[in-house]
C-alpha positions in Angstrom: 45.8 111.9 30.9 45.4 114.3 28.0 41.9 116.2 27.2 41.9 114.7 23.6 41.4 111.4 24.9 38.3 112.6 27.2 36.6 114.7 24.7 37.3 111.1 22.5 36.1 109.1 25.0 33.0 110.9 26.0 32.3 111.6 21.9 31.6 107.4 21.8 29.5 107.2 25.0 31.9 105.6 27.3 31.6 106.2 31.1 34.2 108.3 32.5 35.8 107.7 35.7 35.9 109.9 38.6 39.7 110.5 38.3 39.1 111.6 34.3 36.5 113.8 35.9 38.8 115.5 38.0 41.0 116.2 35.3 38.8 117.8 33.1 37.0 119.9 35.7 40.3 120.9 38.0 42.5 121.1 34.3 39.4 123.8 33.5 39.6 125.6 36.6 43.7 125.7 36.7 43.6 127.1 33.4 45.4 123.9 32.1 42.8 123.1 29.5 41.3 126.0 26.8 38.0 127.3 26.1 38.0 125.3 22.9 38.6 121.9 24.3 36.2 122.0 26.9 33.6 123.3 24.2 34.4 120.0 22.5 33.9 118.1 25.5 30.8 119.7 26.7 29.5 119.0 23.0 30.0 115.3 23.4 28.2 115.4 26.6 25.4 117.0 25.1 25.2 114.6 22.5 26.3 111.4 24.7 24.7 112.1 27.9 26.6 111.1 31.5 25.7 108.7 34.0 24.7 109.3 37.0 28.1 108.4 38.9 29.5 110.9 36.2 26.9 113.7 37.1 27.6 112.7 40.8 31.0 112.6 40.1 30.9 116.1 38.3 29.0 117.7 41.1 31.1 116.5 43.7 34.3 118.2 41.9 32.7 121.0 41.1 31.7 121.9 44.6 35.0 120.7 45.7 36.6 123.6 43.5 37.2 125.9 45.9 36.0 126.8 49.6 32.7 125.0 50.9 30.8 126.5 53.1 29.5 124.6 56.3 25.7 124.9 57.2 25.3 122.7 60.0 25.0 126.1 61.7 21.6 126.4 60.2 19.0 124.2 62.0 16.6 121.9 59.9 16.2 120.9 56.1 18.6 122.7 54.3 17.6 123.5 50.2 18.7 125.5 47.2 17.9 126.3 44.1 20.0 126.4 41.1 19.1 128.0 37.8 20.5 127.6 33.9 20.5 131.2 33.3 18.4 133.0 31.1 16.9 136.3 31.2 14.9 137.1 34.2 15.3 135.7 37.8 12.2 134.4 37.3 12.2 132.0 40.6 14.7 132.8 43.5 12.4 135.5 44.1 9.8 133.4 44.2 10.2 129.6 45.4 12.8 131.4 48.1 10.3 132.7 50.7 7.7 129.7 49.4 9.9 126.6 50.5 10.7 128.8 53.5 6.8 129.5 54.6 6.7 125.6 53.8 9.6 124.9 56.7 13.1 124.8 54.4 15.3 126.7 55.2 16.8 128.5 52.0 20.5 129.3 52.7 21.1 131.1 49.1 24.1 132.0 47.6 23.4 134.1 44.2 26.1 135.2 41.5 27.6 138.0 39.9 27.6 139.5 36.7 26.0 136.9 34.7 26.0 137.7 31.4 24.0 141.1 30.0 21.4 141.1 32.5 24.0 140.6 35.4 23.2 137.9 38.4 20.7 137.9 40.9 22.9 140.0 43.4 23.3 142.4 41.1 19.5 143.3 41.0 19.1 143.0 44.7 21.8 145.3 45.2 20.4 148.5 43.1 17.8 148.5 46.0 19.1 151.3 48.5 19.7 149.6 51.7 19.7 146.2 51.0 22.7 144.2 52.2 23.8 141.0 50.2 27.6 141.1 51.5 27.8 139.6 55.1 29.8 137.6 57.3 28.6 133.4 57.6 27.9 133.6 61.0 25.0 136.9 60.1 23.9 134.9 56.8 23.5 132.0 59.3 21.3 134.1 61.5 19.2 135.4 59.3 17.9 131.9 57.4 17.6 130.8 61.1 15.6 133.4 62.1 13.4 134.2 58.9 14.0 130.6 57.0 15.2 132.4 53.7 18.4 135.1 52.6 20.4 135.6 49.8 23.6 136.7 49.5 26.8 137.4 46.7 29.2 133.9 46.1 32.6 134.9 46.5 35.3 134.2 44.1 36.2 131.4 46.0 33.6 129.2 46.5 33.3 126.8 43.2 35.0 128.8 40.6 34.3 125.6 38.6 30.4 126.4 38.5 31.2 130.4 38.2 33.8 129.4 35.1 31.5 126.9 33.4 28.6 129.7 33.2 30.6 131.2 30.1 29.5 128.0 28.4 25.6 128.9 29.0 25.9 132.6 28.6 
């Protein structure tokens, strides 16, 4: 496979396969494929759309990028929230403790550095005392016990999604 043929093939609207996926994303993370030719590619998604096998697809690979943490440890519903970006951290802060009062448990993992205004851990951490580094098994704990916490994403888990926030920054 070569990256021309899936910014080409995605530029025309044709549905991608889960195996092209792979390449792009896994190409992206391994350094394997540039900046400019997954700007391409990301344009022609824009403009083309994906299906939802490709977005499933996608997501799967993505996650798949690196370690995965297990949560059966945590009991019940399980949620998270993802954001875009932007300036802010307008709703972590928020919908967090609110999906927790309503039952879910919120087992959330924030990022780093994200662009001028930094990530969500970032903040959290300028307050004196506050711990966002912890072992699984205390992180665990914690949403068991309060139905909500928040700590840092390691390096490791989904660099795909950590990589791809260049593109929204």
């Amino acid at each position: 496979m070569r990256m021309y043929d899936m910014i080409d093939k995605k530029k025309y609207g044709k549905e991608m396969s889960k195996e092209e996926i792979a390449f792009v994303i896994n190409g992206y993370v391994a350094d394997e494929i540039p900046d400019y030719q997954m700007s391409a590619w990301l344009m022609a998604v824009y403009y083309q759309g994906m299906t939802d096998d490709e977005l499933v697809y996608m997501t799967d690979c993505m996650a798949k990028s690196g370690d995965m943490v297990d949560l059966s440890a945590i009991d019940g519903i399980k949620v998270d929230k993802n954001s875009t970006g932007g300036v802010g951290d307008k709703t972590t802060l928020v919908v967090a403790p609110l999906v927790a009062a309503c039952g879910g448990r919120v087992a959330k993992m924030s990022g780093r550095g994200l662009g001028f205004t930094g990530g969500t851990i970032d903040k959290l951490e300028s307050i004196p005392g506050l711990m966002t580094a912890m072992k699984e098994e205390k992180f665990f704990e914690i949403v068991n016990r309060l139905g909500v916490a928040v700590m840092g994403q390691s390096a490791n888990i989904a660099p795909a999604d950590k990589k791809s926030m260049h593109f929204v920054m």
